[in-house]
Each structure stands twice: as structure tokens, then as C-alpha cells.
C-alpha positions as CSV (number, residue, x, y, z in Angstrom):
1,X,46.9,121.1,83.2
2,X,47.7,118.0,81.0
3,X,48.5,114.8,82.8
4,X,52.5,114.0,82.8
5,X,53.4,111.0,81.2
6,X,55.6,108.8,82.0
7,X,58.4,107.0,79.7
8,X,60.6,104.4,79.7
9,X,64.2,105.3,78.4
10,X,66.2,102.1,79.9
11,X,67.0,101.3,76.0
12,X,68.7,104.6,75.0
13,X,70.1,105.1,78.5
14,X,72.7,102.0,77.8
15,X,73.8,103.9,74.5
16,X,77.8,104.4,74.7
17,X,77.3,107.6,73.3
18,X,75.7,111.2,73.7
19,X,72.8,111.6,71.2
20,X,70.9,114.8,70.1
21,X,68.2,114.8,68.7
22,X,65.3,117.7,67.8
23,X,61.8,118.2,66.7
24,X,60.5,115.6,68.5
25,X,57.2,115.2,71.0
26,X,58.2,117.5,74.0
27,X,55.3,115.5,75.6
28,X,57.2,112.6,76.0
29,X,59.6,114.1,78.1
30,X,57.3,116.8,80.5
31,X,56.7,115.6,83.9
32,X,54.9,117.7,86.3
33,X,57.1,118.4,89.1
34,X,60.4,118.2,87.2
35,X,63.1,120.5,88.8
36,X,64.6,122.6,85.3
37,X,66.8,125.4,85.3
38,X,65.6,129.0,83.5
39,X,67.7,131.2,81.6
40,X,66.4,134.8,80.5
41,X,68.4,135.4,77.6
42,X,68.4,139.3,77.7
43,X,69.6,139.6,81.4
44,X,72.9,140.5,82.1
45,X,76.1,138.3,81.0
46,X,76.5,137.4,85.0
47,X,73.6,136.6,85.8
48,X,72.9,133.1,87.0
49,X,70.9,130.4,86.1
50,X,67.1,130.2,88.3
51,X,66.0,127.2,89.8
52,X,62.4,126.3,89.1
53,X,60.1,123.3,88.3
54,X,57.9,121.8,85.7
55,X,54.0,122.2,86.9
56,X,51.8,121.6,83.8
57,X,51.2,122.4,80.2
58,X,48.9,122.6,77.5
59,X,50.1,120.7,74.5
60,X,50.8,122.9,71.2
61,X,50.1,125.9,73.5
62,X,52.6,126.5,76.5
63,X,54.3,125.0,80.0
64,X,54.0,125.8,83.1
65,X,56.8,126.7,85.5
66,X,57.7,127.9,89.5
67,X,58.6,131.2,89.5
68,X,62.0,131.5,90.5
69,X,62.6,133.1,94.3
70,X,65.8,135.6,94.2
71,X,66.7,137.2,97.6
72,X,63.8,136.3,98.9
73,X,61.0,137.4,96.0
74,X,59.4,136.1,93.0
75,X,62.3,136.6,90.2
76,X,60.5,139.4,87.8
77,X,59.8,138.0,84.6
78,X,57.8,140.0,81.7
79,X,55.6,138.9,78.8
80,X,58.0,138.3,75.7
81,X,61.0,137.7,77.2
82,X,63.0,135.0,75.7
83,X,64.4,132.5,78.6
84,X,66.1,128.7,77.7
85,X,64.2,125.8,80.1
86,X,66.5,123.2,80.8
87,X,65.7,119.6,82.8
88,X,66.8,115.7,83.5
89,X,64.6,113.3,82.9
90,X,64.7,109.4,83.4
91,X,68.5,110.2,82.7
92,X,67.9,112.2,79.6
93,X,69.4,115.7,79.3
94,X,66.6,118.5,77.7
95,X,66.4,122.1,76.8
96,X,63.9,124.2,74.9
97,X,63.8,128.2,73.5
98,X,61.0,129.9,74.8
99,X,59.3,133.2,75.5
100,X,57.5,134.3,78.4
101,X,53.6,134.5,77.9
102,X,52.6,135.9,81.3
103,X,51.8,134.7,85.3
104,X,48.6,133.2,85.7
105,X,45.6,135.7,87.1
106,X,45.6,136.3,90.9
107,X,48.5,134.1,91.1
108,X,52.9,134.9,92.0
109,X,53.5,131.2,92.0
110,X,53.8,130.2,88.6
111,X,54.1,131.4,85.0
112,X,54.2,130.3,82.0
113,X,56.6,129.8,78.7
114,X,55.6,129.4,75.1
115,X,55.7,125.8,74.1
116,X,58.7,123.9,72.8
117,X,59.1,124.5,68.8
118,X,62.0,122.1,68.9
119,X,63.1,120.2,72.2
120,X,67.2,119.4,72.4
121,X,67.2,115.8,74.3
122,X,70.9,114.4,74.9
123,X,71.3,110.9,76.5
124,X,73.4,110.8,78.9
125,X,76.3,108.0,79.4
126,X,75.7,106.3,82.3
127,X,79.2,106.6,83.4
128,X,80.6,109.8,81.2
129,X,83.3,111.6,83.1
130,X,84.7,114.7,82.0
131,X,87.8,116.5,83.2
132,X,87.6,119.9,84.7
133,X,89.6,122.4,87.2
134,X,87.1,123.7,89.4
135,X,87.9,125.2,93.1
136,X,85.7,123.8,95.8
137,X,84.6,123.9,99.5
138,X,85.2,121.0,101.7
139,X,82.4,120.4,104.4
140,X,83.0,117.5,106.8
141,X,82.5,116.7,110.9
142,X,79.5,119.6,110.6
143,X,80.8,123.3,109.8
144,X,84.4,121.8,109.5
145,X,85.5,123.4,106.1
146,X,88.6,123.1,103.3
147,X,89.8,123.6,100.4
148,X,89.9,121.7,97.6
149,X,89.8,121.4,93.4
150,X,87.5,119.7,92.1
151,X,90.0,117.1,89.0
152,X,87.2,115.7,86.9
153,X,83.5,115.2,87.1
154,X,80.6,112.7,86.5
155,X,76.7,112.7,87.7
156,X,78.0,109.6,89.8
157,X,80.7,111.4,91.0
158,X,84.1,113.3,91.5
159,X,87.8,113.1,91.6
160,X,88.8,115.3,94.2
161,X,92.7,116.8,95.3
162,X,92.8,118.1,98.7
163,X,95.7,118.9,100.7
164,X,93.9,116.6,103.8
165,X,95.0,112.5,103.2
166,X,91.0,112.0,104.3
167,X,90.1,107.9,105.2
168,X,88.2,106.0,102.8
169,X,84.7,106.0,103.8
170,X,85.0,109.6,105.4
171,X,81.3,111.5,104.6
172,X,81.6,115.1,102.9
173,X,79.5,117.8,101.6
174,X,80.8,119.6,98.4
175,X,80.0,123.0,97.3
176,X,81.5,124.2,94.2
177,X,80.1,126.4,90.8
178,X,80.2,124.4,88.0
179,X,81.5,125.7,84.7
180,X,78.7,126.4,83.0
181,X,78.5,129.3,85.9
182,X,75.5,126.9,88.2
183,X,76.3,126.4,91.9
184,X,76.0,123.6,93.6
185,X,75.8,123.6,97.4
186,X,77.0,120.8,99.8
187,X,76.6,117.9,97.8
188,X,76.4,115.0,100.0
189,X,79.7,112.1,99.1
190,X,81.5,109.2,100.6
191,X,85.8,108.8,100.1
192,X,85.9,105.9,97.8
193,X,89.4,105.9,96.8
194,X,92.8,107.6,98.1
195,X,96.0,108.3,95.9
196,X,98.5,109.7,97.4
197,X,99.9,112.4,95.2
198,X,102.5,116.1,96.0
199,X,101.5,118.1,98.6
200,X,98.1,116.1,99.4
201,X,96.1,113.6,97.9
202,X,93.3,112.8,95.0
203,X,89.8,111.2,96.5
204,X,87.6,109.3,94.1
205,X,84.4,110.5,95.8
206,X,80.8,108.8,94.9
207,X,77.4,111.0,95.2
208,X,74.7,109.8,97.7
209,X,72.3,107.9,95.5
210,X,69.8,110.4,97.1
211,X,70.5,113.4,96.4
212,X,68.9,116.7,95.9
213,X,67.1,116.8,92.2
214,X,68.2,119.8,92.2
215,X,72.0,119.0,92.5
216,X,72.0,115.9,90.3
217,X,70.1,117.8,87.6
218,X,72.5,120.6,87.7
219,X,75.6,118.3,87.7
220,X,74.2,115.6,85.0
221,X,73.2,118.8,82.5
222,X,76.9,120.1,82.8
223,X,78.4,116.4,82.3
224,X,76.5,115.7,79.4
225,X,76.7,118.5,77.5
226,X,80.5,119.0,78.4
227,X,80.4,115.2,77.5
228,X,79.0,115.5,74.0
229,X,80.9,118.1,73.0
230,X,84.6,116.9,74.3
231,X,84.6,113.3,74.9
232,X,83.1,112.8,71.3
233,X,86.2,114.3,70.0
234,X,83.8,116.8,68.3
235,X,84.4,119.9,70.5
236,X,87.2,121.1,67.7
237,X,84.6,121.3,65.2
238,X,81.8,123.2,66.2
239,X,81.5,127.1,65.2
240,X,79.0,129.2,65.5
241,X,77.7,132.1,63.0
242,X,75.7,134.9,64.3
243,X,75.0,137.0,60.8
244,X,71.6,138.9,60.7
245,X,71.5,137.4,56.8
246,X,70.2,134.5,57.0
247,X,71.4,133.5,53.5
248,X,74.7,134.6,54.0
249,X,75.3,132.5,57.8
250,X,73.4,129.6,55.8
251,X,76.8,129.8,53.2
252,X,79.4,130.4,55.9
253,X,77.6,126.9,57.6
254,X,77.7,124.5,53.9
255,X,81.3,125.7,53.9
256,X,82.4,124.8,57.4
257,X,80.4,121.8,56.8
258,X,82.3,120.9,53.7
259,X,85.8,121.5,55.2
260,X,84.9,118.7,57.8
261,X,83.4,120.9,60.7
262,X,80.2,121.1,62.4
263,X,78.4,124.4,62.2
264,X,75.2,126.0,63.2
265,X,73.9,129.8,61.7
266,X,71.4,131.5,63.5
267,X,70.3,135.3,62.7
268,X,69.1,136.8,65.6
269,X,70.8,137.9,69.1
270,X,68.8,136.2,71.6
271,X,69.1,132.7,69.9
272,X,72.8,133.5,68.7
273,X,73.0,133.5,73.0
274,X,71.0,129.8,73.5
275,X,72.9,128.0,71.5
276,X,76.3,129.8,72.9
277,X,75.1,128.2,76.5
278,X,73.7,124.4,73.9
279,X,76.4,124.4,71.4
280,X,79.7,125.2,74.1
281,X,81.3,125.8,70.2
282,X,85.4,126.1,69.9
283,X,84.7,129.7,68.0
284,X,82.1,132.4,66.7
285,X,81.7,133.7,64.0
286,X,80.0,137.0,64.0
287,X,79.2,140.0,61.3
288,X,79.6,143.1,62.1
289,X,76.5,144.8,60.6
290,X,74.8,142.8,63.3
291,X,71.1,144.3,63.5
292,X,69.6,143.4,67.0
293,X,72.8,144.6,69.0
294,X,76.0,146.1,67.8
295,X,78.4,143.7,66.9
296,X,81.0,145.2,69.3
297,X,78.5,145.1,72.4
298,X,77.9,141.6,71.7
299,X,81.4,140.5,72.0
300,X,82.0,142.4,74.8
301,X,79.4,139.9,76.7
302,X,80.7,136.6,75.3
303,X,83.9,138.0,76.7
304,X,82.6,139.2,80.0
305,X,80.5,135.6,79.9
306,X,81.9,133.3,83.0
307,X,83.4,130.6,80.9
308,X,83.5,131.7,77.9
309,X,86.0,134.9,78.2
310,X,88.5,132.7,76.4
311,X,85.7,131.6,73.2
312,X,87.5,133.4,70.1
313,X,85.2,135.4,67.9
314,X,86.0,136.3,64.5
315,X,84.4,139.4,63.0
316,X,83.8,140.1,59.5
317,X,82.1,142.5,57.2
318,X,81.7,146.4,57.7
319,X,84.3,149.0,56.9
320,X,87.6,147.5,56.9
321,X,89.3,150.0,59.0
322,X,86.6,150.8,61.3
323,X,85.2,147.7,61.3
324,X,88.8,146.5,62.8
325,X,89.2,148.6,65.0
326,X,86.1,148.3,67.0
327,X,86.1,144.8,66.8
328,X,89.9,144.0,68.5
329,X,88.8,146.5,70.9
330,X,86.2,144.8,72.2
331,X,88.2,141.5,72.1
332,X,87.6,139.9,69.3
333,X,90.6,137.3,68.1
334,X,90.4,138.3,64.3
335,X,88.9,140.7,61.7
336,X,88.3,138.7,58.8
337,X,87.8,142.0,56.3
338,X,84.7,143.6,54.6
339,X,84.1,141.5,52.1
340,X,81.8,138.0,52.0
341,X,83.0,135.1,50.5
342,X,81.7,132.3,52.4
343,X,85.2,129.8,51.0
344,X,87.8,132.2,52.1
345,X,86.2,132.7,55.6
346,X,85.7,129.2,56.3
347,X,89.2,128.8,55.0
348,X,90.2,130.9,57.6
349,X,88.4,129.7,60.4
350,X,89.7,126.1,59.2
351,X,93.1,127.6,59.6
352,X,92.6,128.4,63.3
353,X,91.3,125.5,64.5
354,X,93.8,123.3,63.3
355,X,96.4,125.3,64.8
356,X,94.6,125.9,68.1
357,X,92.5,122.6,68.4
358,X,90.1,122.8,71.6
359,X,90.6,120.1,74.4
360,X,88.6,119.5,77.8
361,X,90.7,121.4,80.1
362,X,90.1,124.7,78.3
């Protein structure tokens, strides 16, 4: 296995805000031992997210990961099934498409993924905060537990309302699921702040500097994704086309593009899915004649999707009466009619979001 190098990020670190950038040298962020998170992209909607690590690669050719444990045995994986690898790095936020290429010989403890054809990197602010509404377990004095709400969220950090007016300097263990559907199990804080407020009070809280990898990863992946998307402002403006023609989503993204919106067009299922969990866009676009998966079935899971059951999704193309009818059934927000013209549907779309602009709490 290839030796992990090191690199030094403390420039890009300071930058005030979240970068993305692609096709770059996956080498330069691969460390062996790196905790990452594995998504299979054809497993059920639920299903979480698996813990494993980073163990070695060969350049051009494929990584190396921990097989996930769940309940107790190796998670089952199979040769050509498409998974998302995500890690933290020297404060950097990364995630790659992959495929499966099989266990090694003889061995259960590791398998292997098909290198990176692009890498997504996203620096993360050192201090980005984003707001959120998440329930959470209070874990203090031992097995002494509460309830709480998690009020916003950084990798540093939490604002916390609880209904207990707890000391500054009182030690806790949190345990909540973050949005993105990851739990996160007795992460170790200290009170740093107490505001009285109705029924109870907030609690600035501050992370133990030594944490779990694990946990930080987990928590600095949500914040700088959730970061880059809403406290850029640019949330409002992302949509995402799922259309098996790859000329036709290439038209429906130049004319989101033009009206002042990001967009991003992808042609197949299982990376319309990665860049649902990359992207967190405001909308999707999706065509009915959708070859890999019937349209219907696909926005049944975005809607059955923890965390995205509120994502609209705008069909379009088919037969206009059928077409309809399926689609609202399986809870999509509009049928944009049978026929293509890449202007009028952005147009429409357009229409939407300025009248329904996303913010952070949703």
C-alpha cells in the first residue's frame, strides 16, 4: 500500500469562505488511518451512513477501506456496488464516487473502492456556525439523562436550550442525529455560556478539543457542507436535474445557469443520489422517462429520504395525463407537462424559487 502523505493546509484553512474544488490529486488528501464515512448508494432510503477508515491505496487504481461492522458483522458489500467515501482532513472536508471492486483474498477486514475520478474537497471555516433544530440527549453526573434541542451547530461547538439552568463550567455528553441522518453519541462538552430564556435556558457549549475522530469528522462534514450551501447565501440557487438525456439535462443546466442559478445535470440514478446527499439543492428536477428507475419510484425515496421529505421535485416529460398523475402521487410538487423546452422549464423553476426562497432552518 502507498505511503500516506502528509500536507500542510494552514493557508486555505484561514479562508473566510467554503471552497469546492474538483479533479484534483486525491493523493494529497489520503491518509492511511483516516476515519471516513461510506454510503452504498443502492441501499435503502433509511439506511445509515457506515463508519470506516482509510487503510491504503494504489494510485490511479483503488483505496483501501475498514469494512464497516453492523450488529455485530462485517457490513456485506458486493463487487460493483456504487458507495460515496466521505472524510476530514487537516480541517478540509472530502468526498469521492466510487464502486466496490472486491475484499481482499483470505481477508473480512478490508475492501476496497475504485479510485477517485474527481475528489470534492470543501475548506472548512474555522469558526462556521450553522443554525439547526435538532432534539438531543443530555448526559451529565454519569447515566444522569435530559432532554434538550440542539439551536445551532459548529465543529467547535453548540448552542444548546435545555429546560435545566446548568452552571457554567458543568461537563456533558451529547447524543443527537445530525441532519444529514449521522448519529453522534455522547459527545464530550463544557457550559461556556448561560442565557436565561422562557421555560429554561440556552448553553453555549464548547467540544473537548479531544474528541473522538469519529465524532468531529461526522459533525465538521455536516457543518461545512450545511455551511457552503446556506451561509454563502447560495442554498436558493442550487437545482438539480436527473434526466437520462444527457443533452437534454445539459440544456435545462445553461438555462438555470443563465437565469442566475446554480445547477448541476447528471444522467444516471445512482449519481443523481451522490450529489442529492453533496449538493443539499433547494429543488430537483426530474424526467419522467427516467431509464434506471421509474421516475415515480425515485421520488418516492427522495421523499421517504430523512431530511429531505420536504426537497420539492418537479417532473416533466411523458404523457401529460398519466405522466401527472403518477408523479403528484408519489409526491412530487409540480408536473411541468410533456413537452421539452429547456427556457420555459427553467422559467418555471425560476418562478418557484423566488416565491419559496430556501433558508437554514428548513
Amino acid at each position: 500500500m502507498a505511503k500516506s502523505r502528509a500536507v500542510s493546509m494552514e493557508t486555505q484553512r484561514t479562508q473566510s469562505t467554503a471552497q469546492v474544488e474538483a479533479d484534483i490529486e486525491p493523493e494529497k488528501y489520503l491518509q492511511v488511518g483516516t476515519p471516513a464515512v461510506l454510503s452504498l448508494e443502492d441501499s435503502p432510503s433509511d439506511a445509515p451512513r457506515h463508519r470506516t477508515a482509510v487503510r491504503g491505496w494504489h494510485t490511479g487504481a483503488y483505496v483501501v477501506l475498514d469494512t464497516p461492522m453492523e450488529n455485530g458483522l462485517p457490513l456485506a458489500v458486493r463487487s460493483g456496488q456504487s458507495c460515496v467515501v466521505r472524510f476530514v482532513v487537516d480541517g478540509i472536508a472530502c468526498g469521492f464516487d466510487a464502486s466496490v471492486i472486491d475484499r481482499p483474498v483470505g481477508s473480512r477486514s478490508y475492501f476496497s473502492v475504485s479510485w477517485p475520478v474527481k475528489m470534492e474537497v470543501m475548506r472548512m471555516r474555522k469558526h462556521a456556525r450553522v443554525e439547526v433544530t435538532v432534539p438531543c440527549r443530555i448526559h451529565r453526573n454519569g447515566d444522569t439523562e435530559a432532554k434538550g434541542e440542539l439551536r445551532d451547530l459548529s465543529a467547535g461547538g453548540c448552542r444548546l436550550f435545555s429546560t435545566a439552568i446548568l452552571p457554567v463550567s458543568t461537563r456533558l455528553e451529547l447524543s443527537f442525529t445530525l441532519p444529514d441522518g449521522v448519529p453522534v453519541d455522547r459527545v464530550k462538552a463544557e457550559v461556556r455560556g448561560v442565557t436565561r430564556v422562557a421555560c429554561g435556558a440556552l448553553l453555549g457549549c464548547r467540544f473537548d478539543a479531544e474528541q473522538d475522530s469519529a465524532v468531529r469528522n461526522a459533525v465538521g462534514f455536516f457543518v461545512t457542507g450545511a455551511e457552503r450551501t446556506y451561509a454563502t447565501g447560495q442554498a436558493a440557487s442550487h437545482v438539480l436535474v436527473i434526466d437520462p438525456d444527457a443533452a437534454r439535462g445539459t440544456a435545462l443546466q445553461e438555462a438555470l445557469k443563465q437565469r442566475g442559478y446554480q445547477a448541476t445535470a447528471v444522467s444516471g440514478v445512482v449519481d443523481g443520489f451522490a450529489r442529492l446527499r453533496m449538493l443539499m439543492p433547494v429543488l430537483v428536477m426530474l424526467n419522467y422517462t427516467e431509464t434506471d428507475l421509474p421516475s415515480t419510484k425515485i421520488c418516492r425515496i427522495v421523499k421517504q429520504t430523512r431530511g429531505l421529505e420536504m426537497l420539492p421535485v418537479f417532473v416533466y416529460g411523458g404523457e401529460a395525463g398519466k405522466a401527472e398523475q403518477e408523479a403528484r402521487a408519489a409526491g412530487a410538487m409540480q408536473y411541468l407537462g410533456p413537452d421539452f423546452n429547456a427556457g420555459a422549464l427553467a422559467d418555471e423553476v425560476a418562478m418557484y424559487i423566488s416565491a419559496n426562497p430556501a433558508t437554514p432552518a428548513e
